[in-house]
C-alpha positions in Angstrom: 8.3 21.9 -15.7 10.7 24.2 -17.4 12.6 23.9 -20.2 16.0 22.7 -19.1 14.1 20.0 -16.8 13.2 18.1 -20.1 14.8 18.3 -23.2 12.9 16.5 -26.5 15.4 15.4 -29.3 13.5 13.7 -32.0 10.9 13.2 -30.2 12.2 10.9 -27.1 12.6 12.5 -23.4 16.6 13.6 -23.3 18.2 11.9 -20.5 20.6 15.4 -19.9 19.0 18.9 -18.5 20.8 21.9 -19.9 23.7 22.3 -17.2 23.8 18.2 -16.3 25.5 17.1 -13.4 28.1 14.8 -14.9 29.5 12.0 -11.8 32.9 11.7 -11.3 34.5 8.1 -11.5 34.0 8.5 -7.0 30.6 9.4 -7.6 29.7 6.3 -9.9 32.2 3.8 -7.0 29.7 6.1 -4.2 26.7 4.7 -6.1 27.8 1.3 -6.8 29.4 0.9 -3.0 26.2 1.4 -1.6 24.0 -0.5 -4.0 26.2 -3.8 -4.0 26.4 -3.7 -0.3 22.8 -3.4 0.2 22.1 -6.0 -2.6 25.2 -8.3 -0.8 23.2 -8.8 2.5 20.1 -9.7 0.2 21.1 -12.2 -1.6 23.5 -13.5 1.2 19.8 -15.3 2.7 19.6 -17.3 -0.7 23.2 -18.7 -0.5 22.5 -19.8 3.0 18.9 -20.8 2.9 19.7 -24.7 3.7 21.4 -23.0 7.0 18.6 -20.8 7.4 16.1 -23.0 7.3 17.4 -25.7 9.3 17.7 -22.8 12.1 14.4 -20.9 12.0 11.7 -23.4 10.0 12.7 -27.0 11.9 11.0 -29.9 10.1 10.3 -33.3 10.2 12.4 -33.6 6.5 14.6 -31.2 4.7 12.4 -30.5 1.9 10.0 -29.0 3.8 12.9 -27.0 5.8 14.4 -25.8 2.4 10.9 -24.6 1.3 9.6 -22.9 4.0 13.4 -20.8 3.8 12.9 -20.0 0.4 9.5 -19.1 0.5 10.7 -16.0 3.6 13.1 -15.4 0.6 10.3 -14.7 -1.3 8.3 -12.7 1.6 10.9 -10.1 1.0 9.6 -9.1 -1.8 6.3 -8.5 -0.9 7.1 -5.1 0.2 9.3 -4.1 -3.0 6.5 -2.6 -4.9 5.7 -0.5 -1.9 9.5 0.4 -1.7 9.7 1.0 -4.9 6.1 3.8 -4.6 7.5 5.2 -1.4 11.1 6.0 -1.9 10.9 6.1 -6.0 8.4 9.2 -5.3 10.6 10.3 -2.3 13.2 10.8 -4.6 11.4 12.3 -7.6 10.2 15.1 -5.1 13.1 14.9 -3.1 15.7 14.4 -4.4 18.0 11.2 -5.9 20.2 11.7 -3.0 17.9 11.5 -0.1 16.1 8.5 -1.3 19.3 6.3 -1.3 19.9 7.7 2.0 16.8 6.2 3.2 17.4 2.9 1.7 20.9 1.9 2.6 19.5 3.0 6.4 17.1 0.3 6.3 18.9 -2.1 4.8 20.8 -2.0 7.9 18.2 -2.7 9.8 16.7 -5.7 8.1 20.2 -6.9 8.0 20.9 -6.4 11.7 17.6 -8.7 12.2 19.4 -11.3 10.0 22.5 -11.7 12.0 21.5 -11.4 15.4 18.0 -13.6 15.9 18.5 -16.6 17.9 17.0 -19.5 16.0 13.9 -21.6 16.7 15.5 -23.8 19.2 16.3 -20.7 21.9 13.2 -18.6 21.5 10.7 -20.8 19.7 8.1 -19.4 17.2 9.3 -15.7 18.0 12.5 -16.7 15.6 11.1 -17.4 12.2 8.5 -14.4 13.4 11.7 -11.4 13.8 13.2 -13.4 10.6 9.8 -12.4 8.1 9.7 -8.7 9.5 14.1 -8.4 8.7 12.7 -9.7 5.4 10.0 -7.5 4.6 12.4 -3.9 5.6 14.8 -5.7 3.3 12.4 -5.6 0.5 10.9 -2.0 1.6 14.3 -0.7 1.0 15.6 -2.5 -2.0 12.6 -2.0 -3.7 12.9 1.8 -3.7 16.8 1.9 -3.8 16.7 0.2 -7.8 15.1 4.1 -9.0 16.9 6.5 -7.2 19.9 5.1 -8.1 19.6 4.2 -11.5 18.2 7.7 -12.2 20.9 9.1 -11.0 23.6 7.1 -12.5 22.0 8.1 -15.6 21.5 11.5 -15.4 25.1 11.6 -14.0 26.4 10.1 -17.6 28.0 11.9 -20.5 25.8 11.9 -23.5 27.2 9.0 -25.1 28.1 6.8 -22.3 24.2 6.1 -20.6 24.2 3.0 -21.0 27.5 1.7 -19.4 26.8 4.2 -16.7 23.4 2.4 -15.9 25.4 -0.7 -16.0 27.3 -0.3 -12.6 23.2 -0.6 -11.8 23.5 -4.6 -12.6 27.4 -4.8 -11.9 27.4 -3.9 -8.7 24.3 -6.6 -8.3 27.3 -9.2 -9.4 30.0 -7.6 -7.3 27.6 -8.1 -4.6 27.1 -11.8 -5.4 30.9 -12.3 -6.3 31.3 -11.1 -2.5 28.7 -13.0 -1.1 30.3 -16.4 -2.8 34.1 -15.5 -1.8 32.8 -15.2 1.5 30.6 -18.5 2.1 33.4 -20.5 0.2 35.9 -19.5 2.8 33.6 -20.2 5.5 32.8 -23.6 3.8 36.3 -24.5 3.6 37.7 -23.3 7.3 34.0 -24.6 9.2 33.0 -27.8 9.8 29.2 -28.9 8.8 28.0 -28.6 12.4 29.8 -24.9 12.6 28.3 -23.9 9.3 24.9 -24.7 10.9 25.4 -22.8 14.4 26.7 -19.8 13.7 28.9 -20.1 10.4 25.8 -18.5 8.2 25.6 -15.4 10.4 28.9 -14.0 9.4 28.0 -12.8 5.8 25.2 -10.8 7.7 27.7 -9.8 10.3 30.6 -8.5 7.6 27.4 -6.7 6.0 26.8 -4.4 9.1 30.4 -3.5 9.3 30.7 -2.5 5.9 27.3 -0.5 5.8 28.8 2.8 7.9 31.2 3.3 5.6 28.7 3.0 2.3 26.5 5.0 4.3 29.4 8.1 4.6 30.8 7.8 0.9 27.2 7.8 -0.2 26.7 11.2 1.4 29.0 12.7 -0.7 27.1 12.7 -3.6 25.9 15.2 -5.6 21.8 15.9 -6.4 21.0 15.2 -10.6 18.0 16.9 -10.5 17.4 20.5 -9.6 14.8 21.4 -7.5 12.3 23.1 -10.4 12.6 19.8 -12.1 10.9 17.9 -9.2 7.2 17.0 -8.9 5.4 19.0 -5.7 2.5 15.8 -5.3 3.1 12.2 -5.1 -0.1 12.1 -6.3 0.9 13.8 -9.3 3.3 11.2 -10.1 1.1 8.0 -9.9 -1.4 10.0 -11.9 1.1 10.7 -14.5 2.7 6.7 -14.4 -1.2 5.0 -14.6 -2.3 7.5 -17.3 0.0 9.0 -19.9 2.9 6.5 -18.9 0.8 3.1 -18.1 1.8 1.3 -21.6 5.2 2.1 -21.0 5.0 0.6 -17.2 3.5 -2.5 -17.9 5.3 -3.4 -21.0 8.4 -2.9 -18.5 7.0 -4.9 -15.6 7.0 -7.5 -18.3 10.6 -6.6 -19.6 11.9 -7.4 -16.1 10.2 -10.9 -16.2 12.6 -13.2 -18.1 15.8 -11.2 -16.4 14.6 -11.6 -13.2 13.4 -15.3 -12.8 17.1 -15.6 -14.7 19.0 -14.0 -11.8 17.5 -15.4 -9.0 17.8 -19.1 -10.1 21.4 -18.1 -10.9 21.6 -17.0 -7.2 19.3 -20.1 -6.2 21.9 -22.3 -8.1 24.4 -22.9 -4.8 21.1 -25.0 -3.2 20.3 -26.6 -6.6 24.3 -27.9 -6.9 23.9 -29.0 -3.1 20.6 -30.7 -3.6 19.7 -31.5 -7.0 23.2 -32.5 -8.1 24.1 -33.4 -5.0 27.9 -31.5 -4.9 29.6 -30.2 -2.0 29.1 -27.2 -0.4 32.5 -25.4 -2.0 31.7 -26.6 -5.1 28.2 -25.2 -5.4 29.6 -21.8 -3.7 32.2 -21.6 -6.2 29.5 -21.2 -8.7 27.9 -18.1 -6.7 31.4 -16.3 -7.6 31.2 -16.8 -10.9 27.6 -15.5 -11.5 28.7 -12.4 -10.1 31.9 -12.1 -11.4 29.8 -12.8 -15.0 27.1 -10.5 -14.2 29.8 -7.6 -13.7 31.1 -8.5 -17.4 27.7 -9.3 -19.0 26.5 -5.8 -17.6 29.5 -3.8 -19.0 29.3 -5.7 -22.0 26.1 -4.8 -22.6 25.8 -0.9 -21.3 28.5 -0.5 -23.9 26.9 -2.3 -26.6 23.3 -0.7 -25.7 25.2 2.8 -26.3 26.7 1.6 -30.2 23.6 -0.9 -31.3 20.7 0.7 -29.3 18.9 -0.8 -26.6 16.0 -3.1 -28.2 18.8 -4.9 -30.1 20.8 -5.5 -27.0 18.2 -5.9 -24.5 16.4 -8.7 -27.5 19.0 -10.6 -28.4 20.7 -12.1 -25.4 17.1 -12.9 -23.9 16.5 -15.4 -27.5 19.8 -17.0 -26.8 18.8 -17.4 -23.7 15.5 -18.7 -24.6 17.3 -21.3 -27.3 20.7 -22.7 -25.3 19.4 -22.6 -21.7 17.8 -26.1 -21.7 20.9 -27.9 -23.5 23.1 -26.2 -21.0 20.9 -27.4 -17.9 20.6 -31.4 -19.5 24.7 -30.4 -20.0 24.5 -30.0 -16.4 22.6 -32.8 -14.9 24.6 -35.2 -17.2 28.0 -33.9 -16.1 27.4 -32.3 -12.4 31.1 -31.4 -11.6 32.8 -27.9 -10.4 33.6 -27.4 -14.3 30.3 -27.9 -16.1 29.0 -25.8 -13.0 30.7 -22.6 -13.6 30.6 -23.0 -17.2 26.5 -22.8 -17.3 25.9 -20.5 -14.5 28.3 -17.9 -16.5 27.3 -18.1 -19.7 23.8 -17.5 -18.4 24.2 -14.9 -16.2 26.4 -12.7 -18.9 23.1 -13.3 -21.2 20.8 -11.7 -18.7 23.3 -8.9 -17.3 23.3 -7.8 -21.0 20.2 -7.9 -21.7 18.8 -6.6 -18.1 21.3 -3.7 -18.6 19.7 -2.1 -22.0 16.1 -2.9 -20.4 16.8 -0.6 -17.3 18.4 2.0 -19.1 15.7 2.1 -22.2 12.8 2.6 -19.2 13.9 5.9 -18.0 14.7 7.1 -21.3 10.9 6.6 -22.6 9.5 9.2 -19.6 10.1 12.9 -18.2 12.9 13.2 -16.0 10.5 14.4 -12.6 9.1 10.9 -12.6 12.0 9.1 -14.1 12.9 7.5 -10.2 9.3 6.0 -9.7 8.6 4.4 -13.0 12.1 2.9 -12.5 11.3 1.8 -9.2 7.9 0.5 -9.8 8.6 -0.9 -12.6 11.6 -2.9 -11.2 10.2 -3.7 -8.0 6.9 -5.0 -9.6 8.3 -7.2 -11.8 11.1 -8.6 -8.9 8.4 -9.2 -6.3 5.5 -10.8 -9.0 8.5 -13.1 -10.8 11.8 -12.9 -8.6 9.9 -13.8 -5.2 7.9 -16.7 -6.4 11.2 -18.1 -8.5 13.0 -19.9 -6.0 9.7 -21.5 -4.2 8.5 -22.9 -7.7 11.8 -23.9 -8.3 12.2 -25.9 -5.3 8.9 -27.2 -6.2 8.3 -28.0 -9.3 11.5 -30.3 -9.1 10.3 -32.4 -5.8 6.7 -32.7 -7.6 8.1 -33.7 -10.9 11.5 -35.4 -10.1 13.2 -33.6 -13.6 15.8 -31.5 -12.2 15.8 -29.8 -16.0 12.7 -28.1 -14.7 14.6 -25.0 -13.9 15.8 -24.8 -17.4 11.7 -25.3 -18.7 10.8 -22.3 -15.9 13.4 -19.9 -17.8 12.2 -20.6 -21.2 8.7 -20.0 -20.2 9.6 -16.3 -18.9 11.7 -15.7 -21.9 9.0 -16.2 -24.0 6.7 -13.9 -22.5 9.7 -11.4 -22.0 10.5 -11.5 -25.4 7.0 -10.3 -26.7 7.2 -7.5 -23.9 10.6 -6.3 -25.5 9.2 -6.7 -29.2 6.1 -4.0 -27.9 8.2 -1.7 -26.3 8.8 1.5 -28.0 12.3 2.6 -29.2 13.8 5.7 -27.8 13.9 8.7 -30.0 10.7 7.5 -31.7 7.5 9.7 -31.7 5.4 7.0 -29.7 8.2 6.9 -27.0 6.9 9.9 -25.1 
């Protein structure tokens, strides 16, 4: 590696070579474009996984409907950790560029599965079959597009700017759900029930695959952030590197991703939980999908900028606590008071909390190792800790409140990850210090 591949200042891995590529305002809307999009057609199955699950997993009662949807939710990210080996190598060896190439590709593929399968009742067992495989390309490619483009986002920052550059990582996860919610409250207000059920959930999928071409041409326009005598030759090389000299740093992350991620994905499971749990209408519980991703945008600027004055351990610590501390008054808030009001109020505040906090925890991985494996330990790292935590979130959900009847359980789920999240963040080394390398 030479000497303008990685630069050491005080003893932490320098995020910049010596000539960085710095990403124009189009660059950073190139990135973000692409990532929302492919992260909109993801998380469009949870919004409609009472639809979906009624279509493709018929049952004798809706519970076990609802849980069979959410747990091909969670098959999706069985194949994230292999995304994120795959194409988080492909684009330490290849490049940042080609790697999100690859993933945005088959992300429309997977999605194309979503919208055009005919359910269960027209071609029987076959449905819920070509329904699992959308799923698992889905996962393949989100789980390697997380490294790619967060490396390059921040290797694409000025010096003092990192962290609110990663942040379009996380806000353009929100401006993906803010999308998603926009668009299944319309259809919930201009379709009927039996509509909604036919055909009505196929159109966020749909609107997807139109928008994909042109994220696919803007994202080709790109530059490269790391030159080619900065890239590792062996893939092997890499995963020797991660499991040996880096493997503290890894697994301290998988566990950093923990309390963020079971924190998102009940945010994005709350639209079922208002339907079923609180028992509000569809619009309603829809509503509340545009405001987690409208917060998420916030809480991830917010926090980038904050992670770049304060430092990341501060920023990525204290929003988990709070977290840990208000989220079960907020939920017994909830359950007491189910209305549009309460709804938007809880699902916000929470999902600002873990924007900020998930912001400074993707940006202090990549700053802890070398820059030629700095897309596979984000990726790994990331998809690891989604496809343990994130998969299994909404299925334990969904169960642990039909098993125990207290629909606060979602509330005692979060505080258990936040507690093992916390001690993760406490062990993690700060940047710049000599045990960070």
């Amino acid at each position: 590696m030479t000497s303008a591949s990685l630069v050491r200042e005080g003893g932490a891995c320098e995020i910049h070579p010596a000539a960085p590529v710095v990403l124009t305002r189009g660059g950073v809307a190139a990135v973000v474009i692409g990532n929302a999009m492919e992260f909109y057609d993801f998380v469009s199955y949870a919004f409609f996984a009472v639809y979906i699950g009624k279509a493709f997993f018929p049952s004798s009662n809706a519970y076990g409907s609802l849980l069979a949807s959410v747990a091909t939710f969670g098959v999706g990210f069985l194949t994230r950790p292999v995304g994120g080996f795959v194409i988080g190598a492909i684009g330490d060896r290849l490049g940042r560029k080609p790697a999100m190439m690859l993933t945005i590709g088959l992300i429309t593929l997977g999605t194309l599965g979503l919208a055009v399968t005919p359910s269960y009742a027209t071609i029987g067992v076959l449905a819920p079959i070509l329904i699992v495989l959308a799923r698992l390309v889905q996962g393949f490619a989100l789980g390697g597009e997380v490294g790619p483009s967060t490396a390059l986002l921040i290797e694409g920052a000025p010096r003092d700017k990192v962290g609110l550059y990663a942040a379009w990582q996380l806000g353009g996860q929100g401006m993906a759900a803010a999308f998603g919610g926009v668009v299944g409250v319309v259809l919930s207000q201009t379709l009927t029930q039996a509509q909604m059920q036919d055909w009505g959930w196929r159109v966020p999928f749909l609107i997807g695959l139109l928008v994909l071409p042109v994220a696919v041409f803007i994202r080709s326009k790109l530059p490269e952030t790391i030159a080619l005598q900065d890239r590792e030759q062996s893939s092997g090389k890499v995963f020797f590197e991660i499991f040996t000299t880096h493997r503290k740093i890894v697994i301290l992350s998988v566990f950093t991703v923990l309390g963020g991620t079971v924190s998102t994905y009940l945010g994005s499971y709350m639209t079922t939980y208002a339907i079923t749990t609180l028992g509000l209408p569809a619009s309603t519980a829809l509503a509340a999908t545009v405001m987690v991703g409208a917060a998420t945008l916030i809480g991830a600027l917010v926090g980038g900028w904050l992670s770049d004055r304060y430092g990341r351990k501060l920023i990525m610590i204290a929003p988990r606590a709070l977290t840990l501390v208000l989220v079960y008054p907020l939920f017994k808030y909830l359950v007491a008071s189910p209305g549009l009001g309460s709804l938007l109020a809880v699902t916000a505040f929470l999902a600002i909390l873990t924007a900020a906090s998930g912001t400074a925890g993707i940006t202090i991985t990549p700053e802890l190792v070398p820059k030629a494996l700095r897309s596979t330990v984000i990726a790994v790292t990331y998809a690891l800790g989604v496809a343990i935590f994130g998969g299994t979130t909404q299925f334990m959900i969904t169960f642990l409140i039909h098993e125990t009847g207290n629909p606060l359980a979602p509330a005692l789920y979060v505080m258990a990850a936040s507690v093992v999240t916390l001690i993760a963040m406490f062990m993690l080394p700060n940047p710049g210090r000599e045990d960070s390398v």
